[in-house]
DOGUMI-548125 format. One line per 10 residues: for each residue x, y, z of N, C-alpha, C. Coordinates in steps of 0.05 Angstrom, whole numbers, m for minus. Each point is the difference from the previous one (the first is absolute). Example, Ala and Ser with C-alpha at 12.3 -4.5 7.8 and 13.67 -1.06 7.14 Angstrom:
2
264:m114:156:m18:24:0:18:24:0 | m7:21:m14:16:24:1:m15:22:14;
***
This chain:
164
3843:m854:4380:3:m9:28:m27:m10:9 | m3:m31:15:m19:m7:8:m13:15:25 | 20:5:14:m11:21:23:m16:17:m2 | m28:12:4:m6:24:m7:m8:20:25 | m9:m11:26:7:12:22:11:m14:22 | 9:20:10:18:m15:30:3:18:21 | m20:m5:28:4:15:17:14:m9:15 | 20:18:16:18:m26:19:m1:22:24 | m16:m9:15:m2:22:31:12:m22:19 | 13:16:26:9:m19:20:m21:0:15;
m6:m14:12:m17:m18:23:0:m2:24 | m13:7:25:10:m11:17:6:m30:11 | 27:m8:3:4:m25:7:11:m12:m34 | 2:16:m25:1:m23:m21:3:27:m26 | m17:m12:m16:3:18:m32:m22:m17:m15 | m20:18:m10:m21:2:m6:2:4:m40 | 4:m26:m15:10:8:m25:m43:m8:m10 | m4:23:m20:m17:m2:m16:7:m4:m32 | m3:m17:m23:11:m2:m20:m25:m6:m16 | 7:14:m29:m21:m13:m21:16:m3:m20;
1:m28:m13:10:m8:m24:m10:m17:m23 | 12:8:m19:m17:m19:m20:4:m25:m9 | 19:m13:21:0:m26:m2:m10:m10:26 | m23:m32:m4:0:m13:15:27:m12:19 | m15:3:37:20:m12:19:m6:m18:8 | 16:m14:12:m3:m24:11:5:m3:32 | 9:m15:17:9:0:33:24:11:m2 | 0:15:33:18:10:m2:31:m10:6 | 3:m28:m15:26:1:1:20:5:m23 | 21:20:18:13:23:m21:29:m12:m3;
19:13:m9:33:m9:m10:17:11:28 | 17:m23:m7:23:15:18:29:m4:m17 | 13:18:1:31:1:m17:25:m21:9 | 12:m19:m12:m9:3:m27:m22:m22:m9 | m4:m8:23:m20:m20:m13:m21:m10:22 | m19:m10:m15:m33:m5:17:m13:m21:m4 | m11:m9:3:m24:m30:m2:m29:13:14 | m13:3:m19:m31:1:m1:m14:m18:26 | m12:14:12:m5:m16:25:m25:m32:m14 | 6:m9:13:m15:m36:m8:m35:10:7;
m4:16:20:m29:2:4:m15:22:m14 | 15:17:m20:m2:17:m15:m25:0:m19 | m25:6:m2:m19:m6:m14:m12:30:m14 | m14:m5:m21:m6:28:m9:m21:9:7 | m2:35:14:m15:10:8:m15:13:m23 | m28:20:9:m5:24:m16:17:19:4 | m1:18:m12:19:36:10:m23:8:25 | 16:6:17:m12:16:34:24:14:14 | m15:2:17:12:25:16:24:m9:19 | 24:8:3:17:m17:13:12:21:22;
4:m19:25:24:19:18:16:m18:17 | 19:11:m1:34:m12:4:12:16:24 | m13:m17:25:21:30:21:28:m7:2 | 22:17:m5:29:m5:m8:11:1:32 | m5:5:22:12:m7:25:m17:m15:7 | 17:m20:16:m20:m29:21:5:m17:m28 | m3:m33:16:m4:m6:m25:22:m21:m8 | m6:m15:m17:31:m14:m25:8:11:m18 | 21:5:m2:14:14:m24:19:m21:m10 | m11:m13:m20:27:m26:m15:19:12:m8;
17:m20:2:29:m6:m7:m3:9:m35 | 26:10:m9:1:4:m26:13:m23:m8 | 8:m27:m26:19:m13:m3:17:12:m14 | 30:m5:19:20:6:m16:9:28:4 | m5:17:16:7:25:8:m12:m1:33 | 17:7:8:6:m2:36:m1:27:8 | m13:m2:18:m9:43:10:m20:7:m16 | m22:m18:m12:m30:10:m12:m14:m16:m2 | m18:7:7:m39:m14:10:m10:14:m13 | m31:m7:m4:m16:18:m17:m33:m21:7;
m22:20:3:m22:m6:3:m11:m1:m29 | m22:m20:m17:m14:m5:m19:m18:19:m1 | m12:16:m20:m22:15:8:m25:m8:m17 | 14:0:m20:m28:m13:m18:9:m6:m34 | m14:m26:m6:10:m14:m24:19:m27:m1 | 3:m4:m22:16:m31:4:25:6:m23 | 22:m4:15:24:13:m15:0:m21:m28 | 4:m29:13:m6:m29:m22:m16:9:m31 | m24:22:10:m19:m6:m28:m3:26:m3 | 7:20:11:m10:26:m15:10:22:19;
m11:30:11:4:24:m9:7:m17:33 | 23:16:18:m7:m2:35:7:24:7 | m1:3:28:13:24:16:5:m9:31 | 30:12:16:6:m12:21:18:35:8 | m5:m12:21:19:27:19:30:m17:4 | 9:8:0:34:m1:8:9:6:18 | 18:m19:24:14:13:21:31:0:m7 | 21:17:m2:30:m6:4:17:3:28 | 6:m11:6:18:14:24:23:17:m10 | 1:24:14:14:22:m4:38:m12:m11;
8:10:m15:28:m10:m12:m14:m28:m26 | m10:m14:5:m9:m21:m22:0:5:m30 | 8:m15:0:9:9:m50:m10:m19:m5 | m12:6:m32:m12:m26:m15:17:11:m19 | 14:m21:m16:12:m6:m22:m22:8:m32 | 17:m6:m11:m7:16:m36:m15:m27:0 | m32:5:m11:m5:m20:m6:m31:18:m23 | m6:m24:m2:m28:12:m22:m28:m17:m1 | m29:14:m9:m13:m25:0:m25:3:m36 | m9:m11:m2:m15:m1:m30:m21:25:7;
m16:1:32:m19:26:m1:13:30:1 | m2:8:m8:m3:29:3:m2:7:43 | 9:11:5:m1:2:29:m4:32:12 | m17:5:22:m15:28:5:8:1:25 | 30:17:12:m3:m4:29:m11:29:18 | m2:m4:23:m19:24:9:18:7:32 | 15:14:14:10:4:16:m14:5:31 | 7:m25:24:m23:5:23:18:23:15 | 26:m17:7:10:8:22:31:m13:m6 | 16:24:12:39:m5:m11:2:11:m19;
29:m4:2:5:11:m27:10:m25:m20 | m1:m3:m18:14:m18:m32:16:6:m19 | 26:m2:8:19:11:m38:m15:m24:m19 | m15:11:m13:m9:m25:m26:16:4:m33 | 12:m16:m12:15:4:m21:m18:m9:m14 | 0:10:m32:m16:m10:m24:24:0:m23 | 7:m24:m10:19:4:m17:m17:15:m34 | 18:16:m5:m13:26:m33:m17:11:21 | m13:6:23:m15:17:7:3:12:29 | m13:11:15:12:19:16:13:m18:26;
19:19:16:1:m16:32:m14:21:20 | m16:m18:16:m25:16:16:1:m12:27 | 1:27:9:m9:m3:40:m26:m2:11 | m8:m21:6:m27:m8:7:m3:9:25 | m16:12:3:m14:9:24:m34:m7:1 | m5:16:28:m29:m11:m4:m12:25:m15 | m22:m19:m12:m16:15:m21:15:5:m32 | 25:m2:m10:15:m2:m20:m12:m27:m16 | m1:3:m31:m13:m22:m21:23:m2:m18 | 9:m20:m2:9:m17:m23:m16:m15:m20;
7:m3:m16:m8:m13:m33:26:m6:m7 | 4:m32:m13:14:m9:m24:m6:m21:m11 | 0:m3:m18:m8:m19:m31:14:m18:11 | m14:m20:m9:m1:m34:m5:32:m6:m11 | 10:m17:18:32:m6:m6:20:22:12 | m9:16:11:14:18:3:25:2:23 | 22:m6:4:12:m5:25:7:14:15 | 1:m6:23:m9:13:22:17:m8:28 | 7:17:19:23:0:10:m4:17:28 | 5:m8:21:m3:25:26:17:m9:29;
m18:17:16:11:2:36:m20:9:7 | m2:m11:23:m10:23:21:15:12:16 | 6:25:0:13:13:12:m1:2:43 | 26:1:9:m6:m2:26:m10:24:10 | m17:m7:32:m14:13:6:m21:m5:10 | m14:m9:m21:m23:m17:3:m13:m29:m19 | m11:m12:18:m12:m24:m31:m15:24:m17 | m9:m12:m28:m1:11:m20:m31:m25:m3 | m26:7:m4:m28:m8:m8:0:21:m29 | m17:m26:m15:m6:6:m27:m18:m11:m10;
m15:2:m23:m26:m9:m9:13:m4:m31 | m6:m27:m9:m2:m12:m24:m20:m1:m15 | 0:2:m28:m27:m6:m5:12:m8:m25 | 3:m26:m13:3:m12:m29:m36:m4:m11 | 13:3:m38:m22:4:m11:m7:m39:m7 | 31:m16:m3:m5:m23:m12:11:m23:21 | 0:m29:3:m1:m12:16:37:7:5 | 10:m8:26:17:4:10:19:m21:m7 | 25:9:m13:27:m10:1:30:5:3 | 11:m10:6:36:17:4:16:m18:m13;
18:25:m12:20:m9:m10:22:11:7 | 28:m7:8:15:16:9:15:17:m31 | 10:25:5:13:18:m17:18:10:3 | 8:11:m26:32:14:6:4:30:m5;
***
């Protein structure tokens, strides 16, 4: 796992992510499900210190799934490792689908039925970690109640495929 620390404290006003990895990042524009376009002004940085306050603010449109936004946090989905927070609106399902990275999700806020086909089905909450391998398909809700925030973190550039 490229990750080797990750502090994730809440903030006032936002969320304060610290990360060290051993792959070079790039700007922070991140993926959205099922699909993304690398922002055009996207240029490559050094590795630094980043913060993302998650209230206030733009939260983009996901393509292709309706009831989820998600803020970029750091990396370029197009060329290598990224990471993005996730919004769902409460009741919202994403369909079986899969992508070539390996995918690390991290639980803010709501709850998530997340399906893993051959591997477990898991209730995301906040602070709850998922892991699954590359290709792996993948399936959920957010349960009502409340929207459901989440943290992505792919190891390889971002793609979708839908699955069965």
């Amino acid at each position: 796992m490229r990750v080797r620390h990750l502090v994730v404290a809440a903030a006032a006003g936002g969320l304060l992510l610290t990360a060290s990895e051993a792959a070079a990042q790039s700007s922070p524009a991140v993926k959205a499900s099922p699909a993304v376009k690398a922002s055009p002004e996207a240029k490559p940085q050094v590795d630094r210190a980043v913060y993302v306050p998650l209230r206030g603010g733009e939260w983009l449109p996901c393509e292709g799934l309706a009831g989820c936004t998600y803020k970029p946090l750091r990396g370029n989905p197009a060329t290598g490792p990224s990471e993005a927070v996730f919004r769902l609106k409460a009741g919202t399902e994403f369909a079986p689908h899969w992508h070539t990275s390996p995918e690390h999700v991290l639980g803010i806020s709501g709850r998530l039925s997340w399906n893993v086909k051959g591997g477990p089905h898991a209730r995301i909450g906040q602070g709850d970690f998922l892991y699954y391998p590359s290709k792996a398909v993948h399936w959920g809700k957010c349960l009502k109640g409340a929207d459901c925030v989440y943290k992505v973190y792919d190891d390889l550039p971002y793609d979708f495929h839908a699955g069965k």
